[in-house]
C-alpha positions as CSV (number, residue, x, y, z in Angstrom):
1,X,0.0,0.0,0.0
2,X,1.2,3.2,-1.1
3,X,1.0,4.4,3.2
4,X,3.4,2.1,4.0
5,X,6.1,3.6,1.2
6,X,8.8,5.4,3.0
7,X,8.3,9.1,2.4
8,X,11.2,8.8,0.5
9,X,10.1,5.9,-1.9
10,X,6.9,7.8,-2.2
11,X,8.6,11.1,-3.1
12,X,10.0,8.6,-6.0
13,X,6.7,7.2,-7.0
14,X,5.0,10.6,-7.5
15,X,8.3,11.8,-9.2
16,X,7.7,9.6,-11.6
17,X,4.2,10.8,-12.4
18,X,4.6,14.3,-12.0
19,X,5.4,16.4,-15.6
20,X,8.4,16.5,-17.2
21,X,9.0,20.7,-16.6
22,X,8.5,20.3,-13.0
23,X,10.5,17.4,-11.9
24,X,13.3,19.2,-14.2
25,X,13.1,22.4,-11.8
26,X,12.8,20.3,-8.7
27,X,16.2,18.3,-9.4
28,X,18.2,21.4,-10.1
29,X,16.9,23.0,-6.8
30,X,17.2,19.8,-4.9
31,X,20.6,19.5,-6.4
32,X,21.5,23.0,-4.9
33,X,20.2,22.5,-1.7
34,X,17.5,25.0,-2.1
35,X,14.1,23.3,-1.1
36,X,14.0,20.0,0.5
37,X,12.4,16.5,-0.9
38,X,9.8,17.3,1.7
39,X,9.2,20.5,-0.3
40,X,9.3,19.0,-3.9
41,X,6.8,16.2,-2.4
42,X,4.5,18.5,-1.3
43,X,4.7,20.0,-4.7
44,X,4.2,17.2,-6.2
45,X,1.0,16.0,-4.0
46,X,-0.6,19.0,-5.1
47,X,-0.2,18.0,-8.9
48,X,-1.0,14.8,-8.4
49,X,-4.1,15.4,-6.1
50,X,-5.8,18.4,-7.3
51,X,-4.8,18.2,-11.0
52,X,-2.3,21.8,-11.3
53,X,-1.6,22.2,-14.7
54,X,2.0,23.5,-15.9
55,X,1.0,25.1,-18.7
56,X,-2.2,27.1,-17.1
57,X,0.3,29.8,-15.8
58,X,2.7,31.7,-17.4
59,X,4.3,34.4,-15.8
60,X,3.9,32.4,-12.6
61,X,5.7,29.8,-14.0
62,X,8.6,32.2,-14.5
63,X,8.9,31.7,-10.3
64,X,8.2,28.1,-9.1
65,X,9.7,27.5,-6.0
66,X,7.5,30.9,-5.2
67,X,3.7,30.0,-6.8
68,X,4.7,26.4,-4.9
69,X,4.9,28.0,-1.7
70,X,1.8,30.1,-2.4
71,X,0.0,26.8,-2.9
72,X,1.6,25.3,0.0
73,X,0.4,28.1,2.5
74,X,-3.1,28.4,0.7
75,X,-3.7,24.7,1.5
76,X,-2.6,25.6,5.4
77,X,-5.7,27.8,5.4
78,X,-8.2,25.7,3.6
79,X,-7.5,22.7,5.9
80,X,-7.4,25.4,8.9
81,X,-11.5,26.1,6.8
82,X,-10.8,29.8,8.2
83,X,-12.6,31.5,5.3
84,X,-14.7,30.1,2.6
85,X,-13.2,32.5,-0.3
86,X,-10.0,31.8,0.3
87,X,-10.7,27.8,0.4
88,X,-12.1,28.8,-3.2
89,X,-9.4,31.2,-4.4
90,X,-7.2,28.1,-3.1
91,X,-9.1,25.3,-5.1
92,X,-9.4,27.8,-8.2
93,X,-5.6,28.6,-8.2
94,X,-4.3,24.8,-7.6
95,X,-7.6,23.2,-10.3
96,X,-6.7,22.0,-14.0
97,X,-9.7,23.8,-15.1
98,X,-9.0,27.1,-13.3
99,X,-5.6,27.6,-12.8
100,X,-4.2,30.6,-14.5
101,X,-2.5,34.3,-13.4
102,X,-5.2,35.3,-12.3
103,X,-6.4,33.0,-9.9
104,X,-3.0,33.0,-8.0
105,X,-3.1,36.8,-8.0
106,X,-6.4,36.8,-6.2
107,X,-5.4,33.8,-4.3
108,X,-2.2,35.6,-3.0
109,X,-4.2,38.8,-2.4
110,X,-6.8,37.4,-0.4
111,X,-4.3,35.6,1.9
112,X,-2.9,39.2,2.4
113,X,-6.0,40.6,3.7
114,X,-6.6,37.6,5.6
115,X,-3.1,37.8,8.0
116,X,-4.5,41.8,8.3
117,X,-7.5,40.5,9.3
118,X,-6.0,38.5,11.9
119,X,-3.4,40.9,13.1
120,X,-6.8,43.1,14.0
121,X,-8.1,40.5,15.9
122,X,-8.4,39.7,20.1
123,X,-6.3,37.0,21.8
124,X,-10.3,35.5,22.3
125,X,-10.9,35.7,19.0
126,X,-7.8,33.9,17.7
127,X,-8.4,30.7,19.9
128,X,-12.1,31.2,18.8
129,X,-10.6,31.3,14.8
130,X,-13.7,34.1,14.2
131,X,-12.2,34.9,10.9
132,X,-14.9,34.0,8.6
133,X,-16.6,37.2,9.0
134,X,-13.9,38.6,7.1
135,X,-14.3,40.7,4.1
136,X,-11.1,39.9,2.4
137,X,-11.3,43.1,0.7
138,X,-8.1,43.6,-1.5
139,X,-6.1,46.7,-1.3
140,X,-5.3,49.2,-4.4
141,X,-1.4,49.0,-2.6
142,X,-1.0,45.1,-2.7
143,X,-2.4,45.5,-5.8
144,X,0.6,47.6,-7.6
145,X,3.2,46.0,-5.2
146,X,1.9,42.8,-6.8
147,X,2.7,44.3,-10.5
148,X,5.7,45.5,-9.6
149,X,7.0,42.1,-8.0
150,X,5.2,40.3,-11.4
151,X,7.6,42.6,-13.7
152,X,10.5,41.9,-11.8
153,X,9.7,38.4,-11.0
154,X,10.0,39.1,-7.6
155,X,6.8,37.7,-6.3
156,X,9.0,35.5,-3.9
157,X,9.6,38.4,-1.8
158,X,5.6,38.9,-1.5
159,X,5.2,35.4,-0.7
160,X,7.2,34.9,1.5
161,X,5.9,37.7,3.7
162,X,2.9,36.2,3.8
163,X,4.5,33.1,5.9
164,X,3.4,33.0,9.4
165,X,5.4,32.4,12.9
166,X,4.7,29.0,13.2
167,X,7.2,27.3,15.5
168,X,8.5,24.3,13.2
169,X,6.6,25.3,10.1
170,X,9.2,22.8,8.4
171,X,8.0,20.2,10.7
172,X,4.9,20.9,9.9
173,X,4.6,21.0,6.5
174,X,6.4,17.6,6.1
175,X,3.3,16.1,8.6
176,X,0.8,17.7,6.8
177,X,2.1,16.4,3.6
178,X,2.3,12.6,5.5
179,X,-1.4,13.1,6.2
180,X,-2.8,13.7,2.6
181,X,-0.4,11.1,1.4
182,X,-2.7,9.0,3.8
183,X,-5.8,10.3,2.6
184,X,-5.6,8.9,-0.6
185,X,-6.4,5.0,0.7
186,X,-9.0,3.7,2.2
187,X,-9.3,4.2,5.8
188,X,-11.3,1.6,7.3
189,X,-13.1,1.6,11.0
190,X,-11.0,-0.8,13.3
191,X,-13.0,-0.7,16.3
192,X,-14.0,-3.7,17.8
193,X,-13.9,-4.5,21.3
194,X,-11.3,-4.7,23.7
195,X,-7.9,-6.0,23.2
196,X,-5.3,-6.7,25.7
197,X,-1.3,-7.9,25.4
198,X,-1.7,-11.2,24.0
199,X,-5.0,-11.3,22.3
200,X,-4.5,-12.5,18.7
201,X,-6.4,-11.6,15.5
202,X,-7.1,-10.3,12.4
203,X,-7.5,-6.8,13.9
204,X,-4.4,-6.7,15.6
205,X,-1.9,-7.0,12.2
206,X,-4.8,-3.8,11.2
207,X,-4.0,-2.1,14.0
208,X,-0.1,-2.9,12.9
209,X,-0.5,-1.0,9.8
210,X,-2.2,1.6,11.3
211,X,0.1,2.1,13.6
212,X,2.9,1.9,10.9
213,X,1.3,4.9,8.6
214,X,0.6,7.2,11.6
215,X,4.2,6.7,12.2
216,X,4.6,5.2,15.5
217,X,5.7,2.1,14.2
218,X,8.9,2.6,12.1
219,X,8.5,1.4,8.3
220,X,11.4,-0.8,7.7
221,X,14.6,0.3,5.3
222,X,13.3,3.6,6.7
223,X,14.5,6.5,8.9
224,X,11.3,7.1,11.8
225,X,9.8,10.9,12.1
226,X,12.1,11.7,14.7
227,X,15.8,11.5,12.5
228,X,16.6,8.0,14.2
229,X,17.0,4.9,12.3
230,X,14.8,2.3,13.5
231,X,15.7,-0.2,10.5
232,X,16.7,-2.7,12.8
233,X,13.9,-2.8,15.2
234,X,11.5,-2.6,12.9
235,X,13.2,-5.8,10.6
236,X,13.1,-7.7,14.1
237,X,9.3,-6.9,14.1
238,X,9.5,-8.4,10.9
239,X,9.6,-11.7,12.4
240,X,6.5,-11.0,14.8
241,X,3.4,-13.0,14.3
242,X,1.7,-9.7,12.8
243,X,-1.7,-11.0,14.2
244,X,-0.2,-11.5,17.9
245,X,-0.3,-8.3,20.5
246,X,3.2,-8.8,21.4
247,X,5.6,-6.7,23.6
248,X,6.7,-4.6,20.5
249,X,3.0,-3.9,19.3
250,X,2.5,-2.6,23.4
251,X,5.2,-0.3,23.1
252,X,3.7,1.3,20.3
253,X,0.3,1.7,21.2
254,X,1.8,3.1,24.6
255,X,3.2,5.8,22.6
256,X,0.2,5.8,20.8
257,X,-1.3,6.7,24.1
258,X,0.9,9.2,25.1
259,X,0.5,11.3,22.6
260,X,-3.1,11.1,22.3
261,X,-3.6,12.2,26.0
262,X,-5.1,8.6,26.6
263,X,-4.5,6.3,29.8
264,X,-1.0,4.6,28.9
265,X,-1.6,1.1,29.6
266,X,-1.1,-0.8,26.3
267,X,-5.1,-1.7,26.5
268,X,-6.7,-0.6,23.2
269,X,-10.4,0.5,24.3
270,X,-12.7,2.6,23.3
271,X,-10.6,5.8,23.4
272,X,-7.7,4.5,21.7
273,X,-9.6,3.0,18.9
274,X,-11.7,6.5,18.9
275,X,-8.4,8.0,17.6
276,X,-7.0,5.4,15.8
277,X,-9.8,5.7,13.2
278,X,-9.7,9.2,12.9
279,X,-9.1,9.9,9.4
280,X,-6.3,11.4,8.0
281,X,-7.3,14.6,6.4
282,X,-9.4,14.9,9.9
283,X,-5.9,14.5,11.7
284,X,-4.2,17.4,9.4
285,X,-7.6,19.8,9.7
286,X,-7.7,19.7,13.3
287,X,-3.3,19.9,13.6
288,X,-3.8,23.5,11.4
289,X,-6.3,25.1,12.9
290,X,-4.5,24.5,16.1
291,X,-1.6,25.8,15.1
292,X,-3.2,28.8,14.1
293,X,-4.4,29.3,17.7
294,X,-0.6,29.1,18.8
295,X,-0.4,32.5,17.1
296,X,-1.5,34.4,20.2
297,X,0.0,37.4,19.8
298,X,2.6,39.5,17.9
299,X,5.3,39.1,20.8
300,X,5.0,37.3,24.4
301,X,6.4,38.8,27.6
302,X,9.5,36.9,28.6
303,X,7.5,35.2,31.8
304,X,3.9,33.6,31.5
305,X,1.6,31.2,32.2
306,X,-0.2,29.3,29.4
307,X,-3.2,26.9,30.2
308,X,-3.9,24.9,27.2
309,X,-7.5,23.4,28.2
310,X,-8.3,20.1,26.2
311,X,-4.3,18.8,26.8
312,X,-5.5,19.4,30.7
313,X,-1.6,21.1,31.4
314,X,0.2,24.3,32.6
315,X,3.3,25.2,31.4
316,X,5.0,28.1,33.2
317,X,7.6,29.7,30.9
318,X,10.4,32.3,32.6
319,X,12.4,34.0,30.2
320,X,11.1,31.8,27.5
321,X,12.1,28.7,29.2
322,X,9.3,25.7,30.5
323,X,10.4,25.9,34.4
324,X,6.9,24.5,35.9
325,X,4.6,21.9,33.9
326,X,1.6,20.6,35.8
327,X,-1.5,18.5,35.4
328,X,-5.0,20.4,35.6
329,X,-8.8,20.2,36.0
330,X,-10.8,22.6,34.0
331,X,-14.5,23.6,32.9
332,X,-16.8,20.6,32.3
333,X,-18.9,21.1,28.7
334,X,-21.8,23.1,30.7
335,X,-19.8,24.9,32.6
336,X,-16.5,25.2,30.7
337,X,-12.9,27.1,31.1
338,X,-13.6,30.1,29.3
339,X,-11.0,31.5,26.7
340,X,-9.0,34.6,28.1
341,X,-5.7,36.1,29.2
342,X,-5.0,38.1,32.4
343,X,-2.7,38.8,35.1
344,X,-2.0,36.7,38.5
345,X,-1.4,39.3,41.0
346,X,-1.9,37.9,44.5
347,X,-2.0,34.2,46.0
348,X,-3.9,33.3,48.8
349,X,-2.9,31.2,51.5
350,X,-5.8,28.9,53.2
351,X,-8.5,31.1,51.2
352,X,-12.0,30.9,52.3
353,X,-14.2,29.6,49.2
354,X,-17.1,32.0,48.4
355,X,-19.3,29.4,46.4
356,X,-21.1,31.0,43.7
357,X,-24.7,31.3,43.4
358,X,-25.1,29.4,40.5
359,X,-22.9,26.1,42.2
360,X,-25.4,27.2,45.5
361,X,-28.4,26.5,43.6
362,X,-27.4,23.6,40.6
363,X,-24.9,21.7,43.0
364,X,-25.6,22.4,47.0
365,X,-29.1,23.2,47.1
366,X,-30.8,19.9,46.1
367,X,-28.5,18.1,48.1
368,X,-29.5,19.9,51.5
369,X,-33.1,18.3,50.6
370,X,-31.2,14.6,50.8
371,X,-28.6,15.1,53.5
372,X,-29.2,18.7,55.5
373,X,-25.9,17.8,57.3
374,X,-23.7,18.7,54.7
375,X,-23.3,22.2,55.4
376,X,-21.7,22.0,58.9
377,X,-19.7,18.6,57.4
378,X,-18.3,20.4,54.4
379,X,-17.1,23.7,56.8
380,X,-19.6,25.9,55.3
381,X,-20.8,29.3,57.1
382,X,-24.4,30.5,55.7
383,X,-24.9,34.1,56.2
384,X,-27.5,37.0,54.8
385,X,-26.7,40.8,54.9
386,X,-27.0,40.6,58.3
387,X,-24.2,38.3,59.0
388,X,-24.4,34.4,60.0
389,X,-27.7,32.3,59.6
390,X,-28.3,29.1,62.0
391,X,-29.0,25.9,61.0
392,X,-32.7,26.1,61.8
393,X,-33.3,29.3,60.3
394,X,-32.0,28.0,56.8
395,X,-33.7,24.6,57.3
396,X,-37.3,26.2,58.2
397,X,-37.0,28.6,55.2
398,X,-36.1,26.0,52.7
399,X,-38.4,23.2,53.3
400,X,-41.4,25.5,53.5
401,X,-40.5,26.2,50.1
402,X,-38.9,29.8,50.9
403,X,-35.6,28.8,48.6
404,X,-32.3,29.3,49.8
405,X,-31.2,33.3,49.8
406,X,-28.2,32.8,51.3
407,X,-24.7,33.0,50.6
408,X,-22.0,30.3,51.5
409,X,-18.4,30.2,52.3
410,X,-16.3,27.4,53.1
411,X,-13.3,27.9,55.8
412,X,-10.1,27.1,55.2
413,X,-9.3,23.8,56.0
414,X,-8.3,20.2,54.5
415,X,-12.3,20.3,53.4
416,X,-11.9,23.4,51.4
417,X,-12.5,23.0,47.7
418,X,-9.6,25.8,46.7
419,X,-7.0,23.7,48.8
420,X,-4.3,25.9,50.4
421,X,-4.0,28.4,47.6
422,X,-6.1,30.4,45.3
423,X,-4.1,32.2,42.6
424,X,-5.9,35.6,42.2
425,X,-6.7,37.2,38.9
426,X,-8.9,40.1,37.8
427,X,-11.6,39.1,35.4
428,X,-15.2,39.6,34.5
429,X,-16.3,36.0,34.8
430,X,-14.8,35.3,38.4
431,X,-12.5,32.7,37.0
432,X,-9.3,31.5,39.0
433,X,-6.6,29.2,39.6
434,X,-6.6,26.9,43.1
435,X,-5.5,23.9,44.9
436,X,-7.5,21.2,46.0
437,X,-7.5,18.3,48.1
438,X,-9.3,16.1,45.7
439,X,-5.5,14.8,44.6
440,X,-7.1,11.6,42.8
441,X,-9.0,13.5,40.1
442,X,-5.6,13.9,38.6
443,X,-4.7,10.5,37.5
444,X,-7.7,10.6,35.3
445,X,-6.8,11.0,31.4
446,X,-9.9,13.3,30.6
447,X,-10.4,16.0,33.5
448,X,-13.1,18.7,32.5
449,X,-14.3,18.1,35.8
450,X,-14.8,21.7,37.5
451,X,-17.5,24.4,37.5
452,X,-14.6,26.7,35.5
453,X,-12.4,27.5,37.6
454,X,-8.5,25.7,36.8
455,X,-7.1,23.2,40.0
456,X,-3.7,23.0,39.5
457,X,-1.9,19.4,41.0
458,X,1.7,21.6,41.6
459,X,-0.3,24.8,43.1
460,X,2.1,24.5,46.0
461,X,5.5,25.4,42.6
462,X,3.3,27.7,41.3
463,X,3.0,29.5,44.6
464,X,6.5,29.1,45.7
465,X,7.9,30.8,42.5
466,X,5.3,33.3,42.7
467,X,6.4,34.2,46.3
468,X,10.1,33.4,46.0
469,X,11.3,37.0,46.3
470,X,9.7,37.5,49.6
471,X,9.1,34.5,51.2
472,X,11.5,31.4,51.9
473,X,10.3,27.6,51.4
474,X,10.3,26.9,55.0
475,X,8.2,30.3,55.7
476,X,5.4,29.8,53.4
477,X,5.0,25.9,54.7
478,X,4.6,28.0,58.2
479,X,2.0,30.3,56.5
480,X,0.5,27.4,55.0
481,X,0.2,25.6,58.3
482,X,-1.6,28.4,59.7
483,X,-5.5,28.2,59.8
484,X,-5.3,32.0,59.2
485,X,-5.9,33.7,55.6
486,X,-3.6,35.5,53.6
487,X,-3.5,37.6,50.6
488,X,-0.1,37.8,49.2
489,X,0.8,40.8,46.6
490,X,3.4,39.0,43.7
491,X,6.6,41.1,42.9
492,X,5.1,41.6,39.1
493,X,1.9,40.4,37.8
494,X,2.2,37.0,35.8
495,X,0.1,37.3,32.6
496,X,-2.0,34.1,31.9
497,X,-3.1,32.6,28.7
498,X,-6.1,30.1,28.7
499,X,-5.7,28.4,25.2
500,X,-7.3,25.7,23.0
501,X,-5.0,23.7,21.6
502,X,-6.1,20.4,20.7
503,X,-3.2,19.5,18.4
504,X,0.4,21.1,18.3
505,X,3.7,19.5,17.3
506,X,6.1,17.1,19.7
507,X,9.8,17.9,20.2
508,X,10.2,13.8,17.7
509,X,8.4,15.9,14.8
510,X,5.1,13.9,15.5
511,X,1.9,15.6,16.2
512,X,0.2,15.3,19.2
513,X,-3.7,15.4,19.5
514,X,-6.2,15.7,22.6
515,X,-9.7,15.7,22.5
516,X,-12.2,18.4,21.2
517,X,-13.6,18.6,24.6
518,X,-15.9,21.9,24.0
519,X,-16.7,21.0,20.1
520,X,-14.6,24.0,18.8
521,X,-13.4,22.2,15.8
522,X,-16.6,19.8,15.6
523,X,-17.9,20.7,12.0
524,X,-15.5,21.0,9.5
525,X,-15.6,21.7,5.6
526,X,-13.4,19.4,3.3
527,X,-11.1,21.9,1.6
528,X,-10.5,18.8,-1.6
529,X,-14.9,19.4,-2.6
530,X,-16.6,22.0,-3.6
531,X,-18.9,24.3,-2.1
């Protein structure tokens, strides 16, 4: 099957069907080092895939390596589906039937009013990709600097300015390519019911392929994604009953696992299968319009703190550099993380929780009808304008059907649902990062568990750095032991990012997915059929 090519046989197989004016241009560049075989086989998918003709363009023609790379990026934003006219500038420039001067000019002018677009836009609106409200007007000055760059075939130049920041756009460009080479063959559902280490079948040596075109298993006589050659494990798998779930097979669909955000134990449920039949040209949709969202802004301070909410993780970055990763809990679908960015400017030490009304009367409420004890249990204090309410009071009012009126605030405590620190940040929707005690919830895989608010398993790092200019390890464990409340000013407010990044690049080249946990990305437009 043509996945299970190496990416270099396969670069040789469309070589040899691609026309006779393009492969002669490709060799000389290849030959000088100037574009990559990645490149010149991403090139060469387009010809092959969406029919672009070497004769419809002329003066185009006279700069290759430059209309290629106009192609290449107007594919990244019809897979992104960011804007219906450019999709259809796209298909229209890259068609047999449409393909002329013409159609790259407009396709190459709309992708310039698109990145102007997006510069206009919100940090909210980027993770949100609200970009196909655009108007995509075109501009009388892109216009003659278009001209001018056509009669001194200079159009590189424009092009090239139109490239985004992408961290690894290389890398990413060569997995995009992988993926449509993928989404030419049938992709067939595997999911069946559980397997385990040592169950045999036919859909374990289809779970082996799979696993060999999404490249966790390494294709043998070839080099694997990450630059290592793997040619001798993967001829030792050779010898592998290909239907048995064997030791080798485990280690892959552990990986598999990892990067997926599932439970790593080598057990192929429901989730893993989930992903493993996601199609390709879903895979490479859902990678692009997430990288898109990592453009968050035209230049980050040198200290932050991003939240990226469907991978569940914090990553606290100080002068650029990761020094604090941590599992999270965030927004359940009804209730759910919103997108924003702000400032952490205080910490709280043993914070009293003020439970909001709507958690009072969805969550608290209807269990006082089941178990009235809960209150005193959990630590709570009710109180009114007037200050503390007893038990009875509350009890007569709401079981002769006089509601609940009242506020509630837990103490600090083991019991307290913010745990020992609250991280304090100004914002219209009363959103925050905590502690908690409930430590357990963190060994789950898929944790959209709260009411919005972010728990964060290393709050007590997070604080400690926060703090570190004023207060010593051993003094804030003191402060900590202390039943009494604290607001803490930090040195400089640390700007936050909430993002939604459901697919983004690993450090070995391969991508790495999470689930779509609030729908963002659920309905998609193929970018390969019209309308």
């Amino acid at each position: 099957m043509v996945g299970m090519l190496s990416l270099g046989v396969y670069t040789g197989v469309l070589w040899n069907l691609a026309g006779i004016e393009f492969r002669e241009w490709a060799s000389s560049k290849m030959m000088s080092g100037e574009i990559s075989g990645y490149r010149v086989m991403f090139g060469l998918w387009l010809l092959l895939c969406v029919g672009m003709s070497s004769a419809a363009a002329s003066s185009w023609q006279d700069e290759p390596e430059a209309r290629l790379q106009l192609h290449q990026q107007g594919l990244e934003l019809a897979l992104a589906d960011v804007h219906p006219k450019l999709t259809l500038w796209w298909q229209q420039a890259v068609s047999v039937d449409t393909a002329s001067d013409e159609a790259d000019d407009r396709l190459l002018l709309g992708m310039q009013a698109f990145w102007r677009y997006w510069a206009s836009l919100s940090f909210v609106d980027r993770q949100y990709l609200r970009t196909t409200g655009a108007s995509l007007s075109f501009r009388e000055q892109d216009k003659i600097e278009l001209q001018l760059a056509a009669e001194q075939q200079q159009r590189h130049v424009l092009v090239q300015g139109l490239a985004p920041g992408y961290a690894d756009h290389d890398q990413l460009q060569q997995q995009l390519a992988r993926l449509l080479a993928l989404n030419v063959q049938p992709w067939p559902v595997l999911r069946t019911g559980i397997l385990r280490p040592g169950d045999r079948g036919e859909v374990i040596a289809r779970v082996r392929e799979r696993l060999g075109l999404l490249g966790d298993i390494p294709v043998a006589g070839a080099s694997s994604l990450s630059g290592v050659d793997d040619t001798t494990d993967a001829l030792a798998d050779a010898f592998h009953d290909p239907q048995g779930y064997d030791a080798a097979l485990v280690k892959a669909v552990r990986g598999f696992q990892q990067r997926h955000g599932l439970q790593v134990d080598g057990v192929i449920g429901p989730q893993t299968f989930a992903w493993l039949d996601v199609a390709p040209l879903q895979r490479a949709q859902l990678l692009m319009r997430s990288m898109l969202r990592t453009l968050i802004g035209d230049k980050l301070p040198s200290s932050y703190l991003l939240v990226n909410i469907p991978e569940y993780r914090l990553r606290l970055y100080q002068d650029q550099v990761i020094v604090l990763e941590s599992d999270v809990i965030v927004g359940k679908d009804e209730r759910k993380t919103p997108i924003m960015t702000s400032n952490i400017t205080n910490v709280v030490i043993n914070p009293p929780w003020n439970v909001p009304r709507s958690i009072i009367e969805r969550d608290i409420v209807p269990k006082l009808y089941r178990d009235p004890g809960y209150i005193a249990r959990e630590g709570f204090d009710v109180l009114d304008s007037a200050g503390p309410v007893s038990r009875a009071e509350w009890q007569a009012r709401l079981y002769n059907g006089g509601g609940f009126p009242y506020r509630l605030r837990q103490r600090p405590g083991a019991r307290n649902a913010l745990g020992s620190y609250k991280f304090h940040m100004p914002n219209d929707d009363a959103i925050y990062l905590h502690d908690t005690p409930g430590r357990s919830l963190f060994s789950r895989d898929s944790r959209a568990l709260s009411s919005g608010c972010v728990r964060v398993e290393g709050a007590e790092q997070l604080a400690s750095w926060l703090l570190s200019d004023k207060l010593s390890p051993e003094r804030l464990a003191a402060l900590k032991a202390s039943p009494k409340t604290r607001w803490l000013r930090v040195a400089q407010p640390l700007p936050v990012f909430m993002v939604y990044w459901p697919g983004w690049l690993g450090p070995d080249g391969l991508p790495r997915f999470r689930n779509d946990i609030y729908d963002f990305d659920r309905i998609l437009h193929n970018p390969f059929t019209a309308g």
